[in-house]
N, CA and C atoms as an extended XYZ file, in Angstrom:
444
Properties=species:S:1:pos:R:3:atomname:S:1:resname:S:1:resid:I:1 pbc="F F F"
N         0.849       -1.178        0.000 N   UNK     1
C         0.000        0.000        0.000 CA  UNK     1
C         0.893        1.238        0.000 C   UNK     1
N         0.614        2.566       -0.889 N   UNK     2
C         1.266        3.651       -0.482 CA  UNK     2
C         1.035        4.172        0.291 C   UNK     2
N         1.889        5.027        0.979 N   UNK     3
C         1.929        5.519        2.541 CA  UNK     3
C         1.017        6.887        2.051 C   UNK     3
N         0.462        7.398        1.092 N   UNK     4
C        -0.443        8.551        0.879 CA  UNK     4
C        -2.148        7.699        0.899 C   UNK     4
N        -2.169        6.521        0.672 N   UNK     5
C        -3.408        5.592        0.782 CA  UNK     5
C        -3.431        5.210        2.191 C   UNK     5
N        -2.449        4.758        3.114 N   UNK     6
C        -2.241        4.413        4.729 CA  UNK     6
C        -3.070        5.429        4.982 C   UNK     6
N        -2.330        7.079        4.784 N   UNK     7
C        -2.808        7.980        5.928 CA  UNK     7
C        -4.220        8.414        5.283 C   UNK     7
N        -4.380        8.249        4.082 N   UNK     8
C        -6.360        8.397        3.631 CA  UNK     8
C        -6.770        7.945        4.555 C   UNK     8
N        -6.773        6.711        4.523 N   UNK     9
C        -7.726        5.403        5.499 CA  UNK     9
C        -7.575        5.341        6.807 C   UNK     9
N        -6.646        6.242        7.198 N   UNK    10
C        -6.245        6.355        8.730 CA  UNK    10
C        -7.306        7.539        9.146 C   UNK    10
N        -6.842        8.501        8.186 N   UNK    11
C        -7.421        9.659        8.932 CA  UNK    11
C        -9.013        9.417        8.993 C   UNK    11
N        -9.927        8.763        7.540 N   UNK    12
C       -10.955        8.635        7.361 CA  UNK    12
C       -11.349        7.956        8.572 C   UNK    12
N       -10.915        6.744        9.149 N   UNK    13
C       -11.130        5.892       10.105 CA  UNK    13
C       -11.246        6.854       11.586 C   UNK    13
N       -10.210        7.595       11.727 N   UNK    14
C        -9.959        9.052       12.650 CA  UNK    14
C       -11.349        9.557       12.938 C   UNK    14
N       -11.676        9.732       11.594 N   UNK    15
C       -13.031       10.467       11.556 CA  UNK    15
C       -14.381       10.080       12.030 C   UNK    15
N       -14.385        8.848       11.761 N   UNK    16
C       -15.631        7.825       12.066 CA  UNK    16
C       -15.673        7.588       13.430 C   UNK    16
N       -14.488        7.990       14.105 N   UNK    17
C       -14.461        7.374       15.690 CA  UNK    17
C       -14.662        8.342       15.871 C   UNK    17
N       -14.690        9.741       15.953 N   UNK    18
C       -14.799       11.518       16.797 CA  UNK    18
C       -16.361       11.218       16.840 C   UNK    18
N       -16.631       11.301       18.086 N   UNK    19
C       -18.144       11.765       18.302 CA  UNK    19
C       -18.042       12.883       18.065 C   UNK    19
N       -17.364       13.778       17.928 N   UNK    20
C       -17.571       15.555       17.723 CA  UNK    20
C       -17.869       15.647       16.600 C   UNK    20
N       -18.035       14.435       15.564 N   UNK    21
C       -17.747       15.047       14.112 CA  UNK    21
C       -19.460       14.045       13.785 C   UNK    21
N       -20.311       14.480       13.631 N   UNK    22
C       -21.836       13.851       13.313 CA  UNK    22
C       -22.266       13.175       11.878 C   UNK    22
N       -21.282       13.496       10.998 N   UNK    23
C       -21.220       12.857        9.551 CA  UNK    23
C       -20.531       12.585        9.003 C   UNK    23
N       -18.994       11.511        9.554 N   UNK    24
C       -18.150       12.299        9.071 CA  UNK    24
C       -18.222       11.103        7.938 C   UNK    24
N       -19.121       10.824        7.197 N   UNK    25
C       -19.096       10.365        5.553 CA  UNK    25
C       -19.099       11.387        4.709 C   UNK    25
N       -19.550       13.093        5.710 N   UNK    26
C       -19.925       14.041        4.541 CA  UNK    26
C       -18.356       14.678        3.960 C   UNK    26
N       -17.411       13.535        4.580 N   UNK    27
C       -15.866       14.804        4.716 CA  UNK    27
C       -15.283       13.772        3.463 C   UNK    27
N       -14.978       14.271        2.759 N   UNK    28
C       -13.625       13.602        1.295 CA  UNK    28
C       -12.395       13.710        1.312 C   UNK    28
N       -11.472       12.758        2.135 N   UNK    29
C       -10.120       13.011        2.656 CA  UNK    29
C        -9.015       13.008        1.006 C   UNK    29
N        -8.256       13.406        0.366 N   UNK    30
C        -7.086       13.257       -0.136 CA  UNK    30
C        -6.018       13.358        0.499 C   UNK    30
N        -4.846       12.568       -0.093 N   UNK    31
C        -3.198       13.089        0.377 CA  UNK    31
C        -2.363       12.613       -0.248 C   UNK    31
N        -1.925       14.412       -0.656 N   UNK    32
C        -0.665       14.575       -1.904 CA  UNK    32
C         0.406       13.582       -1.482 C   UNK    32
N         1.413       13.512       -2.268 N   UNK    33
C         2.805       12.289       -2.030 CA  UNK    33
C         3.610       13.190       -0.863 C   UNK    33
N         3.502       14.579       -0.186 N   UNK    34
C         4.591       14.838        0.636 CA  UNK    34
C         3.658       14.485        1.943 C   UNK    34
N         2.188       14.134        2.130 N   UNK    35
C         1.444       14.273        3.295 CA  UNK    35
C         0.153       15.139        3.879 C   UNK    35
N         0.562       16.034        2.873 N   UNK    36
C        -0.722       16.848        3.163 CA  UNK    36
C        -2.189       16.324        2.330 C   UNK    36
N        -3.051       16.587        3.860 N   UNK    37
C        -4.330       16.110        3.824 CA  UNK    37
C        -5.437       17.059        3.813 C   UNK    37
N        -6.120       17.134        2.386 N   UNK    38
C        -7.159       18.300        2.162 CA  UNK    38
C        -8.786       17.461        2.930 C   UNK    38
N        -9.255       18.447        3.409 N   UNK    39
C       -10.177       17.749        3.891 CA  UNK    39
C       -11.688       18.551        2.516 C   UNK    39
N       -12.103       17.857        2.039 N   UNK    40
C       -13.452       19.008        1.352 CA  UNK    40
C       -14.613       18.562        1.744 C   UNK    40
N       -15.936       18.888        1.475 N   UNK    41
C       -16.960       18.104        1.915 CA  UNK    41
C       -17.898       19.208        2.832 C   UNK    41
N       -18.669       18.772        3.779 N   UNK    42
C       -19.692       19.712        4.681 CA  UNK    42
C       -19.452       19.257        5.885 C   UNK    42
N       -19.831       19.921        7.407 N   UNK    43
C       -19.972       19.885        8.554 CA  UNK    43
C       -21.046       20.518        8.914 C   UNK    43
N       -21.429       20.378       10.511 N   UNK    44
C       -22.607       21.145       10.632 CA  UNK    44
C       -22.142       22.427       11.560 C   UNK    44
N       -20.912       22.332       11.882 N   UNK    45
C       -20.709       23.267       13.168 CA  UNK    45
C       -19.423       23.950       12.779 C   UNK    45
N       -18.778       24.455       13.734 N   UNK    46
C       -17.700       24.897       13.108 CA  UNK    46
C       -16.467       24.181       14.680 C   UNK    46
N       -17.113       24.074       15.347 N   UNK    47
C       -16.228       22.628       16.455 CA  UNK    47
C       -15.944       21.855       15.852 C   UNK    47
N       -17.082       21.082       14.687 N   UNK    48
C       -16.643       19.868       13.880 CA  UNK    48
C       -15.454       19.919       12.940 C   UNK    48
N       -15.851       20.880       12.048 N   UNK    49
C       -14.669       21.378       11.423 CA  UNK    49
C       -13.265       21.520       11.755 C   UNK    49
N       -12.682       21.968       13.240 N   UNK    50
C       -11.985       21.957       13.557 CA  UNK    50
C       -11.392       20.689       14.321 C   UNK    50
N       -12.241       19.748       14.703 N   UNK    51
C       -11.897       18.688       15.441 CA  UNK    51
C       -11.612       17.506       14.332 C   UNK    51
N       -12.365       17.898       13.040 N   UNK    52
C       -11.498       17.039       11.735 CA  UNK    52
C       -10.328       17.468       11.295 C   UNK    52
N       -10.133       18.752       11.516 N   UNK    53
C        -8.540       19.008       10.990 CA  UNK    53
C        -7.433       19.074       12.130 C   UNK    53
N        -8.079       18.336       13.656 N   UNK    54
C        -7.346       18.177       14.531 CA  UNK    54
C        -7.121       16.616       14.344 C   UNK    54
N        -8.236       15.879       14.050 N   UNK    55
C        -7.475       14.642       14.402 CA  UNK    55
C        -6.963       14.097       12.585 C   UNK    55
N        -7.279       15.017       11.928 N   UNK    56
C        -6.298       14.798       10.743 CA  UNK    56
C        -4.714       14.718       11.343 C   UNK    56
N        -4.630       15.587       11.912 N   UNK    57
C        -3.433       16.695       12.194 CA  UNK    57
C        -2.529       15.614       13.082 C   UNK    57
N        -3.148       14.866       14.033 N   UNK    58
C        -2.864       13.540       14.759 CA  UNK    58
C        -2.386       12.358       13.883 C   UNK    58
N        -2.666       12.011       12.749 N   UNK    59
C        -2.398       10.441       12.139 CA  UNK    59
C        -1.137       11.011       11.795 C   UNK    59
N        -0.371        9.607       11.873 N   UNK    60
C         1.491        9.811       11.690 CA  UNK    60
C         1.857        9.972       10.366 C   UNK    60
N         2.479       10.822        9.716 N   UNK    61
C         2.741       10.486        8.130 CA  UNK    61
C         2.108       11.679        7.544 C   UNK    61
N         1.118       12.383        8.589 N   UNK    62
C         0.855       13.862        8.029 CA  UNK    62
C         1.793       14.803        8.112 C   UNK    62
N         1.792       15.683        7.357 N   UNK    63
C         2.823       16.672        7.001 CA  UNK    63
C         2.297       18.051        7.418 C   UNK    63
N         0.964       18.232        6.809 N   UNK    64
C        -0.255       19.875        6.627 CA  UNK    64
C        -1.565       19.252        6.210 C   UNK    64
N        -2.620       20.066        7.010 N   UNK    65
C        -4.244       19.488        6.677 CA  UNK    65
C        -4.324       21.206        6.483 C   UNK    65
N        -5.522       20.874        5.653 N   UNK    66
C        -5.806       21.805        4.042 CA  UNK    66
C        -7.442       21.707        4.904 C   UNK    66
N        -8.007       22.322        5.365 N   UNK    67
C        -9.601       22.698        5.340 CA  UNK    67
C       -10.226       23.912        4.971 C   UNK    67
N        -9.514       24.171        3.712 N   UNK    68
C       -10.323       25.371        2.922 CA  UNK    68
C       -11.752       25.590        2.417 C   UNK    68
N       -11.912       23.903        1.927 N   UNK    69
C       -13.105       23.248        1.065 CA  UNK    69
C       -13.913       22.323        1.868 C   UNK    69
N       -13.718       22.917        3.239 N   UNK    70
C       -14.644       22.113        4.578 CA  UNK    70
C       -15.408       22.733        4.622 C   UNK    70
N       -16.777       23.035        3.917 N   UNK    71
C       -17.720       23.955        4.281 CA  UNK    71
C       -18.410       23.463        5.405 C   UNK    71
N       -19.215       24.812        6.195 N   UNK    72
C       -20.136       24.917        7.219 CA  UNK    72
C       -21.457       25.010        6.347 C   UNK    72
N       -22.468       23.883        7.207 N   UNK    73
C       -23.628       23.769        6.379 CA  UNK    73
C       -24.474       23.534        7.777 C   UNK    73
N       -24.750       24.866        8.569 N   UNK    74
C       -25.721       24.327        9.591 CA  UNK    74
C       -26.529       24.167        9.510 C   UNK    74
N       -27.768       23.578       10.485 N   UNK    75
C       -28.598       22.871       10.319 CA  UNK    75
C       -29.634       23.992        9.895 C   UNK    75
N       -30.732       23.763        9.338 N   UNK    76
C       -31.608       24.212        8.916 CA  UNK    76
C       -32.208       24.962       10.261 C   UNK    76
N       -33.033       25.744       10.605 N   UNK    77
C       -33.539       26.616       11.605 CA  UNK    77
C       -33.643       28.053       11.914 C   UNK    77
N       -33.466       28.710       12.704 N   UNK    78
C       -33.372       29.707       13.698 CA  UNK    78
C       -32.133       30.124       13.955 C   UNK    78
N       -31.670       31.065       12.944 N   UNK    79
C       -30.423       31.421       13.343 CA  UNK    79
C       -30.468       32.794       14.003 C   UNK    79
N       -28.554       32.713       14.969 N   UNK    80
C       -28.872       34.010       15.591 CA  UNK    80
C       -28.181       35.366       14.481 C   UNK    80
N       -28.910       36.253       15.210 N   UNK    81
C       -27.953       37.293       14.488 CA  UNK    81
C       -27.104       38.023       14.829 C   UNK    81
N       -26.096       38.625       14.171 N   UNK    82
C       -24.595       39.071       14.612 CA  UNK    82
C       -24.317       39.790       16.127 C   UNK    82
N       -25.385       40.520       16.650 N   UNK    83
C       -25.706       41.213       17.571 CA  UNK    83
C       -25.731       40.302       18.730 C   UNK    83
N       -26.862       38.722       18.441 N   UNK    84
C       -26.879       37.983       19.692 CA  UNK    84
C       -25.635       36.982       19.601 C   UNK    84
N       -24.660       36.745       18.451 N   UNK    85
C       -23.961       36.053       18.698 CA  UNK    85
C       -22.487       36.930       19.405 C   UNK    85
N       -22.534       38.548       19.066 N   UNK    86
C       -21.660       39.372       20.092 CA  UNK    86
C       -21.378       38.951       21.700 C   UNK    86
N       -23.263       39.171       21.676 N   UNK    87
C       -23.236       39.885       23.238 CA  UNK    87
C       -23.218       38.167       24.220 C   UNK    87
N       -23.519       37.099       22.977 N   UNK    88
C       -23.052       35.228       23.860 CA  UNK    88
C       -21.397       35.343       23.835 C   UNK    88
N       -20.656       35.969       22.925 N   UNK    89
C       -19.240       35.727       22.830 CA  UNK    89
C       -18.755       36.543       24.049 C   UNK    89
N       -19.202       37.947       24.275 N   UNK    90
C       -18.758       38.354       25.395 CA  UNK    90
C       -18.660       37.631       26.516 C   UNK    90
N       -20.094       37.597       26.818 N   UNK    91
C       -20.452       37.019       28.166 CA  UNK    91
C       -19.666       35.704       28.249 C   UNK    91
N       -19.367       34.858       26.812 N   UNK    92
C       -19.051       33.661       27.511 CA  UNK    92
C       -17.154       34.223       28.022 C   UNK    92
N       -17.005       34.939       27.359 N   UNK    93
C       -15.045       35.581       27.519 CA  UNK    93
C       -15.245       35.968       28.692 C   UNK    93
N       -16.272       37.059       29.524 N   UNK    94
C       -16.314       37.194       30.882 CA  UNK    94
C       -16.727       35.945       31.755 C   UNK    94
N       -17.034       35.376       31.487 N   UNK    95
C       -17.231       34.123       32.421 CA  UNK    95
C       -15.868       32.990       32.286 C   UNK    95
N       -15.061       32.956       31.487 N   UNK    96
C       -14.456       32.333       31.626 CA  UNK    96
C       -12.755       32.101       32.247 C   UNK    96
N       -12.731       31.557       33.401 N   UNK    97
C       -11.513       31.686       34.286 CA  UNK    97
C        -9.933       31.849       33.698 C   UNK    97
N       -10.624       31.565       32.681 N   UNK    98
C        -8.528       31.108       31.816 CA  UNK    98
C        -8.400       32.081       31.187 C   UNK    98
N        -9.407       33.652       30.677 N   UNK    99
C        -9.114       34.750       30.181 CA  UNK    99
C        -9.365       35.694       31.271 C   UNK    99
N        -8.030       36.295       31.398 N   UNK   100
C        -8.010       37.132       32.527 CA  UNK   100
C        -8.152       39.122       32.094 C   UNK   100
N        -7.897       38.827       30.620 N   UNK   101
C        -7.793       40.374       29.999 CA  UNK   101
C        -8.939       40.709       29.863 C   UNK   101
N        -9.210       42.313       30.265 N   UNK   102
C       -10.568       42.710       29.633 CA  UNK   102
C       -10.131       43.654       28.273 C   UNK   102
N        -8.911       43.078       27.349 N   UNK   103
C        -8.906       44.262       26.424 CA  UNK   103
C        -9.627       43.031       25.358 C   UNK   103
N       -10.423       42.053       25.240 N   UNK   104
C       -10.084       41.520       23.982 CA  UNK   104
C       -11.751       41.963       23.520 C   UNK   104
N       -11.724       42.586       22.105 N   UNK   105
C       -13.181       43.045       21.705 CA  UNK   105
C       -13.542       42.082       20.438 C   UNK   105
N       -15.034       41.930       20.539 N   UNK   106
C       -15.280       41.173       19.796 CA  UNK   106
C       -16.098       41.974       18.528 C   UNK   106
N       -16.235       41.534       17.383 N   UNK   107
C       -16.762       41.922       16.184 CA  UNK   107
C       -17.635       40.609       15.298 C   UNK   107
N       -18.426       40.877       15.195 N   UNK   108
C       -19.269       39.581       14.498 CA  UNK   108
C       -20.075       40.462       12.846 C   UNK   108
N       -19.431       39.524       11.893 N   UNK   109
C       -20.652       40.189       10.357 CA  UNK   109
C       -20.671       38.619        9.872 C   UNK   109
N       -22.088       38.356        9.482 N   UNK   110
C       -22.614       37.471        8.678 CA  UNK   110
C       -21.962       36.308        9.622 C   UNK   110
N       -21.729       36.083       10.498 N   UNK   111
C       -21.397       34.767       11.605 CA  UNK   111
C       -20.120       34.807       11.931 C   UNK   111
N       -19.662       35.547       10.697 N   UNK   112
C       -17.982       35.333       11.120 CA  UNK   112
C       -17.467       36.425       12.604 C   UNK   112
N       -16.629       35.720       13.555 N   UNK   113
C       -15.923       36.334       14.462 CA  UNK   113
C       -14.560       36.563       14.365 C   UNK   113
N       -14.432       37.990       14.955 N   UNK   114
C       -13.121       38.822       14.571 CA  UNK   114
C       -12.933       38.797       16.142 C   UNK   114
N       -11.852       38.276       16.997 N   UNK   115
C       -10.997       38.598       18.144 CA  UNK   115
C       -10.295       39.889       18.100 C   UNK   115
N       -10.015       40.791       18.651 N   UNK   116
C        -9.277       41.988       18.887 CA  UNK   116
C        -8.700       42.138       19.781 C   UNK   116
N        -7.404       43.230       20.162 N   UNK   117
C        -6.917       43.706       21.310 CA  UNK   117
C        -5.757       42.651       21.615 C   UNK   117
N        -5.638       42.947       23.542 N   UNK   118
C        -4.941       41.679       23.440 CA  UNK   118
C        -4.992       41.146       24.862 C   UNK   118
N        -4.080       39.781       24.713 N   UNK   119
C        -4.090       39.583       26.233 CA  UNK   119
C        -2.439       39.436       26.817 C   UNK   119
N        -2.514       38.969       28.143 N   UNK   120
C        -1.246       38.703       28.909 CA  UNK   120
C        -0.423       37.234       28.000 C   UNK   120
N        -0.992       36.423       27.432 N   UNK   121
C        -0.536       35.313       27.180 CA  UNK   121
C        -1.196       34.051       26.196 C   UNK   121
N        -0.198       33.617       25.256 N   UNK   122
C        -0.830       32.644       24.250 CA  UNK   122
C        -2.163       32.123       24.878 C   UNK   122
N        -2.057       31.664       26.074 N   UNK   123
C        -2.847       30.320       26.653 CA  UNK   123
C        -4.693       31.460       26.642 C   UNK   123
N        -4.571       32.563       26.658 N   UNK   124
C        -5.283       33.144       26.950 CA  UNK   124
C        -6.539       34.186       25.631 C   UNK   124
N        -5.088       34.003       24.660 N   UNK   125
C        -5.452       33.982       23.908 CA  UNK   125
C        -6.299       33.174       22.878 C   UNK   125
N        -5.783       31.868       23.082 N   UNK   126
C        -6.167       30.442       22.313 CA  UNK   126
C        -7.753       30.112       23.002 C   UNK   126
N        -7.515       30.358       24.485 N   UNK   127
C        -9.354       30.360       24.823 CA  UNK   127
C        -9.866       31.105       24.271 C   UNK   127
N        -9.641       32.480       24.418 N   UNK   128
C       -10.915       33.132       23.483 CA  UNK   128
C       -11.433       32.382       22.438 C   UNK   128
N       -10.724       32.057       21.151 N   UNK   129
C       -10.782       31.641       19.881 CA  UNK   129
C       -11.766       30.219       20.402 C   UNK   129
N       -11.596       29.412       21.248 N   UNK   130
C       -11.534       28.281       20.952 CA  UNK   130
C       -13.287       28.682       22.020 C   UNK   130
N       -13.627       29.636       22.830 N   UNK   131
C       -14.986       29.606       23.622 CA  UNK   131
C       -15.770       30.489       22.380 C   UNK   131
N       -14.856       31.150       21.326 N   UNK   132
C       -15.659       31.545       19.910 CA  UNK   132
C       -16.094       30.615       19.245 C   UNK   132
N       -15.560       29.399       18.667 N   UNK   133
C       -15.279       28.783       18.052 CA  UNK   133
C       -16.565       27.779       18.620 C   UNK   133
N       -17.383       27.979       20.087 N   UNK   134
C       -18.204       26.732       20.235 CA  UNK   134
C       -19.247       27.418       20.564 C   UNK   134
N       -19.252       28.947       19.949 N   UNK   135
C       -20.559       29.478       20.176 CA  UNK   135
C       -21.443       29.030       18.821 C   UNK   135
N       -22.770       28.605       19.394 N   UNK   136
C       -23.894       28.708       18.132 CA  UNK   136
C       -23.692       29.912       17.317 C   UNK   136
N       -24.191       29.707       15.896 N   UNK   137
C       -24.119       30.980       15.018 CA  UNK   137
C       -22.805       30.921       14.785 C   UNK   137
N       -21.823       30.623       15.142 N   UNK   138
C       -20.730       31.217       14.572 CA  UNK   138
C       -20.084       30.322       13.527 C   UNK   138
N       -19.896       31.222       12.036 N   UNK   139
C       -19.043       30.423       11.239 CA  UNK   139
C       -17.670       30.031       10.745 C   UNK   139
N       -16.836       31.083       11.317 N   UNK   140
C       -15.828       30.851       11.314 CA  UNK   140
C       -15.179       31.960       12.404 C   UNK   140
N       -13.825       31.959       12.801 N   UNK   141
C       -13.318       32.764       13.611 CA  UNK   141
C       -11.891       33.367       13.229 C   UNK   141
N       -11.662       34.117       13.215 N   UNK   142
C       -10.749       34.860       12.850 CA  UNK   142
C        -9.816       35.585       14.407 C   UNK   142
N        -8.661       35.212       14.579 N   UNK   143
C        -8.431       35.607       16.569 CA  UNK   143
C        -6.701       36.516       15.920 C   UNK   143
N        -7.332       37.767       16.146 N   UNK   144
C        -5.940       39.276       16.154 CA  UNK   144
C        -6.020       38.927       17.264 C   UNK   144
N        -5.844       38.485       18.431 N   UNK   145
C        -5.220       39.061       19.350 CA  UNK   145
C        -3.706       39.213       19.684 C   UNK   145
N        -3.374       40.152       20.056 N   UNK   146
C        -1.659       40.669       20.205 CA  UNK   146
C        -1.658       40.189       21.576 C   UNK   146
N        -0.419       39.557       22.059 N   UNK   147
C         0.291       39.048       23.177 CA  UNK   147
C         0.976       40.531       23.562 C   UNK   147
N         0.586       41.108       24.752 N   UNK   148
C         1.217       41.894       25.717 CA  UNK   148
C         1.943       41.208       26.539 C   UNK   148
């Protein structure tokens, strides 16, 4: 077997075991001859999305995972709008113990979240993104924050 067919079937297999990931038949793994693994296909969340190009990122023999062509396809319903997905991103950044800065501002258009400002430290930074990243409504995240 080639070692670009191993890590297909690895990662695909990867995929099928993540309870975080709810379809993951909807994901179409490739991988070029140096390792890198494009993921294309749909998700419903944008946690999912990221937890496929995490445990891509895990199988041995990967090099770079590619989720350009991972679209977000949420579920049909009641979506929020930019305003209520602000004022959940705040509140959840003030509630949460591991961000200690009050400079980081948030910006939301059409789902997408913009991080701003900054904080004391990577670790602090990476929560924000990642308590963005599991708010409803949100489609993708985008994290400026500057390390003071």
């Amino acid at each position: 077997m080639f070692p670009n067919r191993r890590i297909e079937e690895e990662v695909r297999a990867t995929l099928r075991r993540d309870p975080r990931i709810k379809h993951p038949e909807l994901i179409a793994v490739s991988v070029d001859e140096i390792g890198t693994v494009v993921l294309r296909g749909a998700v419903g969340t944008l946690p999912e999305r990221l937890a496929a190009a995490d445990d891509a990122r895990h199988v041995e023999g990967v090099f770079n995972v590619i989720v350009d062509d991972l679209r977000l396809r949420p579920p049909v319903g009641p979506r929020r709008s930019d305003d209520e997905i602000r004022a959940a991103a705040l509140d959840t950044l003030t509630a949460d113990p591991r961000i200690r800065s009050t400079h980081i501002h948030v910006k939301v258009s059409h789902g997408h979240l913009t991080l701003t400002g900054y904080a004391r430290e990577q670790a602090e930074s990476a929560a924000a993104a990642e308590d963005g990243a599991n708010l409803h409504g949100v489609i993708e995240v985008t994290n400026r924050i500057e390390i003071r």
